[in-house]
C-alpha positions in Angstrom: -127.0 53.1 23.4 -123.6 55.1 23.7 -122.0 51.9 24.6 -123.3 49.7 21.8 -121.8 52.6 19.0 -119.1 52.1 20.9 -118.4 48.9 20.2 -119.6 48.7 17.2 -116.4 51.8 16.4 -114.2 49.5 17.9 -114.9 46.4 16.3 -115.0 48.4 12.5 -111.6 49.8 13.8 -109.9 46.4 14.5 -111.5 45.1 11.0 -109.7 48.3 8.9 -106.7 46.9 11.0 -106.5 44.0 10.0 -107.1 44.8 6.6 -104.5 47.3 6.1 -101.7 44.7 8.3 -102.4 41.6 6.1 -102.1 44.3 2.6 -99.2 45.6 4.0 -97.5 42.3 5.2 -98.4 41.0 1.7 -96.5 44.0 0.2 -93.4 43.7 2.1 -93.2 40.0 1.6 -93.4 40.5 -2.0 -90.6 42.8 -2.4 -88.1 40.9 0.4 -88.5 37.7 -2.1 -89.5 34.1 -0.6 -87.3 34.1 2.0 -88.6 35.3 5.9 -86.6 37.9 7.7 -83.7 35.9 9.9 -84.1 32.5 8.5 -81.5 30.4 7.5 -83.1 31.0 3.7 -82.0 34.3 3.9 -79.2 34.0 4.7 -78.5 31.4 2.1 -79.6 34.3 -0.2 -77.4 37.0 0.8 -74.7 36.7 -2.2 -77.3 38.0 -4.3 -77.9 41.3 -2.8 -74.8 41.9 -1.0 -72.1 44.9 -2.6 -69.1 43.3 -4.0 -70.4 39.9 -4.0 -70.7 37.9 -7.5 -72.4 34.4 -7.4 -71.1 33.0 -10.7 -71.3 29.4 -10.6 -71.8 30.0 -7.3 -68.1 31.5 -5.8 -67.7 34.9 -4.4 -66.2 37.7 -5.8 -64.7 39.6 -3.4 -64.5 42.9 -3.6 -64.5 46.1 -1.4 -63.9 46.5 2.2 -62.4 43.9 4.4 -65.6 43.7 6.7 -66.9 43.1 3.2 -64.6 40.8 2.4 -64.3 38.8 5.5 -68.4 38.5 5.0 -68.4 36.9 1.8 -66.1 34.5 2.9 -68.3 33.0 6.1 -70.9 33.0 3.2 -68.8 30.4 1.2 -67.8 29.0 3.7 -71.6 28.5 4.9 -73.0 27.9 1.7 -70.4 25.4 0.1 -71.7 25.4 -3.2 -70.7 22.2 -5.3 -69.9 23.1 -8.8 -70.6 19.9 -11.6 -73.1 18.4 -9.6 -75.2 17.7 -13.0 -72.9 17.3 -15.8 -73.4 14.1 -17.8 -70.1 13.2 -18.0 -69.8 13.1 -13.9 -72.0 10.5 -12.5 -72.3 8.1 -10.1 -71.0 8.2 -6.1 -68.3 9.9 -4.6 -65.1 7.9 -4.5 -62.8 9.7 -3.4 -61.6 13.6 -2.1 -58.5 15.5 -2.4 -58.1 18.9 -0.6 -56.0 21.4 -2.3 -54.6 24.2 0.0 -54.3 27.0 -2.1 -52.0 30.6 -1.4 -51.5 32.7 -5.0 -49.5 30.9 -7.1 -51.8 30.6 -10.3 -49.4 29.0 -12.8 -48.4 26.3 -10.5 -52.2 26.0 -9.7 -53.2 25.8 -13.8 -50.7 23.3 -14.0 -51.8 20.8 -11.3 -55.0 21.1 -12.6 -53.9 20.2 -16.3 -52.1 16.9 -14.1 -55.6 16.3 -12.7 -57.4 17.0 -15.7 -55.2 13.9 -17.8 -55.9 11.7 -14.9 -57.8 8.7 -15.1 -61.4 8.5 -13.2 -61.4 12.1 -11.4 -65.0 11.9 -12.6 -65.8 10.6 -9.4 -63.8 12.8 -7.3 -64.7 15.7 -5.0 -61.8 18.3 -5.4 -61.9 20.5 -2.4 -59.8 24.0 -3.0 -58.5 25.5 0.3 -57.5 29.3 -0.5 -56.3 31.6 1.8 -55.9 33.9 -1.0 -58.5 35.6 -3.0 -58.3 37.2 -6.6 -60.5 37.3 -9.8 -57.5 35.6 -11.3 -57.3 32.6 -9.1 -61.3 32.5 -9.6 -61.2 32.2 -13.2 -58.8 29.1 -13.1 -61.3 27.3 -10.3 -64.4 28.1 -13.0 -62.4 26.5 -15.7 -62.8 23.1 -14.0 -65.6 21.1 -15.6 -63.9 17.3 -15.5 -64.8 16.8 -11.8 -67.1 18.0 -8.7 -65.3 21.1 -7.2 -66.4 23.0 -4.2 -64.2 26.4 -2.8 -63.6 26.8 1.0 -61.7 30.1 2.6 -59.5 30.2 5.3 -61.0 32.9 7.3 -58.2 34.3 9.4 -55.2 35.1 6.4 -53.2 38.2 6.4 -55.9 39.1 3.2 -58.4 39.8 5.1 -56.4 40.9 8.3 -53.4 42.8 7.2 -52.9 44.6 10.1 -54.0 42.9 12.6 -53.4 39.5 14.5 -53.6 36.9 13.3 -52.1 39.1 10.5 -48.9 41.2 10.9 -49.8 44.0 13.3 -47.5 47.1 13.6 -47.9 47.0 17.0 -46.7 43.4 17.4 -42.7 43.0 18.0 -40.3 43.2 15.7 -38.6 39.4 14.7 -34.9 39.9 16.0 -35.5 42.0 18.9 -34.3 41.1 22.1 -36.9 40.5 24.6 -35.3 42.9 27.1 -35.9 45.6 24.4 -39.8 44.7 23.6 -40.6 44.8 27.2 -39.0 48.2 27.1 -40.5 49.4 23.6 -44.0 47.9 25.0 -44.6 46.1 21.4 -48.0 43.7 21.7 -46.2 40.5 22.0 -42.9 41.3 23.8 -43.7 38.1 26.6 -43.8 35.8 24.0 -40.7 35.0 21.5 -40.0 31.7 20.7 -37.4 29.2 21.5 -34.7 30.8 19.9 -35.9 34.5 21.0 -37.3 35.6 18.1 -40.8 37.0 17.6 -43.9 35.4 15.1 -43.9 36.7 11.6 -47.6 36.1 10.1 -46.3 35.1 7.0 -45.1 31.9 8.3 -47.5 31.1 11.1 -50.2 31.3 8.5 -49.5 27.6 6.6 -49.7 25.8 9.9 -52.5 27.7 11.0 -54.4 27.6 7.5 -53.4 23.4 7.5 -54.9 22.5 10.5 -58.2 24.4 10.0 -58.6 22.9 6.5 -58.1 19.7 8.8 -61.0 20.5 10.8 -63.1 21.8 8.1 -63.2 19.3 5.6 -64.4 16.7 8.0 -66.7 18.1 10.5 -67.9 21.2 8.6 -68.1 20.0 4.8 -71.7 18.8 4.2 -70.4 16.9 1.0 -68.4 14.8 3.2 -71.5 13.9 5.7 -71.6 9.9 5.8 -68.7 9.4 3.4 -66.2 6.6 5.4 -63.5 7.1 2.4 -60.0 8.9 2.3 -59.3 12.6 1.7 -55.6 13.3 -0.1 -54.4 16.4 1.3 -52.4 18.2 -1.4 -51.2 21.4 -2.3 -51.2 23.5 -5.7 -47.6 23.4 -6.9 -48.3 19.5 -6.5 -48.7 17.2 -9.9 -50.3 13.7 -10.2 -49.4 11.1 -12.7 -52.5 10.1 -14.9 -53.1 6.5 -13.0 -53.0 8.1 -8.9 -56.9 7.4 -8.3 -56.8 3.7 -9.7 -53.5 3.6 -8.0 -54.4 5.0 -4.6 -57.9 2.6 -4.4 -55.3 -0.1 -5.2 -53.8 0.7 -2.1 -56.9 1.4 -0.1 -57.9 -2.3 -0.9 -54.1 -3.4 0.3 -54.4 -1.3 3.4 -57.2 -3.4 4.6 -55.6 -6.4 3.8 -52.2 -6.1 5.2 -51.9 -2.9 7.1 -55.3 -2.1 9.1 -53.1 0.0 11.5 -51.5 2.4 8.3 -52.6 5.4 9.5 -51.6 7.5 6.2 -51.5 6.8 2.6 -49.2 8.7 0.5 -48.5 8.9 -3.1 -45.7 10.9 -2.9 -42.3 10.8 -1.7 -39.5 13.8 -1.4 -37.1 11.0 -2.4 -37.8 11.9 -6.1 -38.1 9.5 -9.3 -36.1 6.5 -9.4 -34.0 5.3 -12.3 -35.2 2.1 -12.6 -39.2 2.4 -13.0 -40.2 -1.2 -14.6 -39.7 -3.4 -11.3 -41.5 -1.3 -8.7 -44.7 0.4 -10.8 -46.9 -1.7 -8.1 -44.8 -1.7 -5.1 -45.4 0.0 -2.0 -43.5 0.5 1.1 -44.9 0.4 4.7 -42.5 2.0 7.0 -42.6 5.0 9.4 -44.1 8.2 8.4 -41.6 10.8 7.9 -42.0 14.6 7.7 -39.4 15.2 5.3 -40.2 12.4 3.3 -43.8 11.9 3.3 -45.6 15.0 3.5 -47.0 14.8 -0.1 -50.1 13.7 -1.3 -51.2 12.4 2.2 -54.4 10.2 2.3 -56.5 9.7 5.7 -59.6 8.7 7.0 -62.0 10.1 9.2 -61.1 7.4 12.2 -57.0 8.9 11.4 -58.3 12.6 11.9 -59.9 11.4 15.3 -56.7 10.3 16.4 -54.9 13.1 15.4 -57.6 15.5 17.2 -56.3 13.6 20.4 -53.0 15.8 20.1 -54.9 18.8 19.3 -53.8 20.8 22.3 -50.0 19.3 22.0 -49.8 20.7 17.8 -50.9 24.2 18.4 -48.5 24.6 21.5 -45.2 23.4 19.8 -43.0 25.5 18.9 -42.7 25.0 15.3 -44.7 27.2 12.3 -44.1 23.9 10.1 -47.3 22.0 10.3 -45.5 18.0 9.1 -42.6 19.2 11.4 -45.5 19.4 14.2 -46.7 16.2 13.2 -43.3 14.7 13.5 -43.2 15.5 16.9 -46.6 14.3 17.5 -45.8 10.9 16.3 -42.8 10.4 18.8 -44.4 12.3 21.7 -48.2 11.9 21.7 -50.3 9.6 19.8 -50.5 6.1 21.3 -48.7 4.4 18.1 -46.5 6.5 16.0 -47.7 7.5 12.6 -47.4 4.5 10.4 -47.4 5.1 6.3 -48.2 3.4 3.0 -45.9 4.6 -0.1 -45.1 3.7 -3.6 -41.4 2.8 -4.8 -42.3 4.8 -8.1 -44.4 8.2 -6.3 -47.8 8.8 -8.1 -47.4 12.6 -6.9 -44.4 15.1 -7.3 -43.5 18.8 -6.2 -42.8 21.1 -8.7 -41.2 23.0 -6.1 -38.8 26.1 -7.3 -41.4 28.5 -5.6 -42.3 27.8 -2.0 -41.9 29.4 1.1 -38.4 30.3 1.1 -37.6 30.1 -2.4 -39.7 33.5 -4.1 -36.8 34.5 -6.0 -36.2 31.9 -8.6 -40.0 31.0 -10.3 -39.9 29.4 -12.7 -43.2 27.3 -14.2 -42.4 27.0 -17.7 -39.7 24.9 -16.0 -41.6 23.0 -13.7 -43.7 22.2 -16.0 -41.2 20.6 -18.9 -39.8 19.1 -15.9 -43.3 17.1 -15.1 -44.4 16.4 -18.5 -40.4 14.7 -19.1 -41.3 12.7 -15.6 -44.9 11.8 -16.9 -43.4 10.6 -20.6 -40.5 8.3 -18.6 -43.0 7.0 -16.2 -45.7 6.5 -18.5 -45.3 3.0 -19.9 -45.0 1.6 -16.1 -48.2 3.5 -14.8 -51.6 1.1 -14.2 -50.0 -1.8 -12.5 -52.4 -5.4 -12.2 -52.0 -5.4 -8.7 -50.0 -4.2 -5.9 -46.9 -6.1 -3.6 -45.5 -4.9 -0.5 -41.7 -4.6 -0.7 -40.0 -3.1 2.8 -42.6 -3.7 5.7 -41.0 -2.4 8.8 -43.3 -1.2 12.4 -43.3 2.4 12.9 -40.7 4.0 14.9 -41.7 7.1 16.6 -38.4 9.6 16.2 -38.5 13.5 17.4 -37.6 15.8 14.3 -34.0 16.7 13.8 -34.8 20.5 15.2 -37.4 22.6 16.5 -37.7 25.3 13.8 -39.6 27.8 16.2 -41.9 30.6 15.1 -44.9 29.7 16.6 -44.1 31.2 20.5 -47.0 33.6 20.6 -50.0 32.2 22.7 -52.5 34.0 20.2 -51.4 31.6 17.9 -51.9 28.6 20.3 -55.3 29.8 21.2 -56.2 30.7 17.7 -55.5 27.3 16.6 -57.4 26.0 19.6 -60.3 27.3 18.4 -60.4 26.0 15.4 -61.7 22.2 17.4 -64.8 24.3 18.4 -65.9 26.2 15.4 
């Protein structure tokens, strides 16, 4: 008899159990929303509980501490939200991509936009922004795009988010012009590792190259708009301005490269050889000569197959000892790949560099310039823009030559395994 109450306790206490689990189970999945604890839905939801994170139109505001900071970027970078997906006026497939690598320059950024904006067909484009610098500023000129599909990545490791620390500019790390005799001495992080000229990194130059070839690996292994697409992606950068007939120009050239130059590994649509005087005679020609870093380092087009070959140097770009990224592919070209980098150019250049405030030049900018400068280039060039059909003028094999110099800066082995890593991300 005792053991039949027993039970009979037991089993009422296992039913009041379960009761009260499955009421309180409901409760807490109620209040934590649709998504279960851990799941990759969660995380997808995280920019809209997370402090000092906005989700308008879907970019982050960043705000607060770094770790904060450094969160909401992996969560763009994760979520890659694509911004005009449903607009009427942008409709059918994806044609064609051009990556943008961004720093903080806003006016030079409004006005490539305004170049893109007059273009012809960017409907069907897929305009990638690369920033490795984050303000509310540079996010209100992104959400002003409505002519084309847009989509934001973040360069995860830029001296924003790590000011004082590598791959940022630690205090810790060695001064530039010490002598390495003295940084053993002093103890400094990186006193084993000056360049070729003895001088040590400075994270404001080591971060293009190291921000370039990430974007590299990014865009096509890590971008899900990109998944199954077999097409080109331009690789740009924000104080760059297209004429209005680049796309129709540039799938002109496309349909030549697989005509008469299968083995063009890059096509570019701008050259550092500037505008020529006489326009009229070569609107629709195109060169196809070695690729040069100091000539044909603008507006570079390339496939996937082009990014494969390239990743065959991968080890051989973040080991030399230069913190320009074309100078490193210069080098690559004569030293490593199995045929040296071959290029398709136009006489009359589809893309220009507004140029007065780069790297080295931060004293004297001056947009209001650039920009009467481009719209006087645009108004020349504009009657000779939209050719029929496109000729080949000089046709010459690739030559694989060194660069003129090794520029150094890029000595410290956190900076070659840092780039390493990027392959395995």
């Amino acid at each position: 008899m005792k053991l039949r109450l027993h039970r009979k306790n037991t089993l009422l206490t296992l039913i009041v159990l379960m009761g009260f689990s499955i009421v309180l189970y409901s409760l807490l999945w109620r209040t934590s929303g649709e998504a279960k604890p851990g799941s990759r839905d969660e995380v997808r939801k995280i920019p809209q509980v997370s402090a000092g994170v906005s989700t308008k139109r879907g970019f982050p505001l960043l705000s607060g501490s770094l770790t904060d900071m450094r969160k909401s970027v992996y969560e763009n970078n994760f979520q890659q939200k694509v911004l005009n997906m449903n607009t009427d006026h942008i409709k059918g497939d994806l044609d064609l991509v051009l990556v943008v690598q961004v720093h903080n320059r806003p006016a030079y950024l409004r006005m490539f936009l305004e170049s893109l904006r007059q273009a012809a067909d960017v409907e069907r484009i897929l305009l990638v922004l690369s920033l490795d610098y984050l303000s509310e500023e540079l996010e209100k000129i992104i959400h002003n795009v409505t002519f084309c599909r847009v989509v934001q990545i973040c360069f995860p490791y830029s001296l924003q988010l790590y000011p004082e620390e590598f791959p940022g500019q630690d205090p810790a790390d060695c001064p530039r012009d010490i002598s390495k005799a003295d940084a053993l001495q002093q103890g400094c992080k990186n006193a084993e590792y000056p360049d070729s000229f003895g001088h040590y990194r400075e994270a404001v130059f080591t971060q293009t190259k190291h921000h370039w070839w990430w974007k590299l690996h990014f865009v096509w292994e890590r971008l899900e708009a990109l998944h199954g697409y077999s097409g080109h992606a331009i690789f740009l950068e924000e104080d760059n301005y297209v004429l209005p007939d680049f796309v129709p120009f540039f799938k002109e050239m496309e349909q030549l490269q697989k005509k008469q130059c299968p083995e063009c590994h890059i096509l570019a649509l701008g050259s550092q050889e500037g505008l020529p005087a006489e326009k009229q005679s070569i609107s629709g020609v195109v060169d196809i000569i070695s690729w040069k870093s100091t000539k044909h380092n603008l507006g570079m087009g390339m496939n996937r197959q082009v990014y494969y070959i390239l990743m065959g140097c991968s080890r051989e770009f973040c080991a030399y000892d230069d913190y320009n990224w074309d100078w490193t592919l210069q080098h690559l070209s004569a030293n490593c790949l199995t045929k040296p980098l071959k290029v398709m150019v136009p006489q009359l250049p589809r893309l220009f560099h507004t140029g007065d405030c780069g790297m080295h030049q931060s004293e004297a900018c001056d947009p209001d310039f650039a920009f009467h400068k481009m719209k006087a280039i645009v108004e020349s060039s504009g009657s000779h823009l939209f050719p029929k059909s496109l000729t080949v003028g000089i046709n010459k094999e690739a030559v694989g030559s060194p660069p003129a110099m090794k520029n150094g800066g890029w000595g410290d082995v956190r900076d070659h395994a840092l780039c390493n890593s990027y392959s395995k991300l």
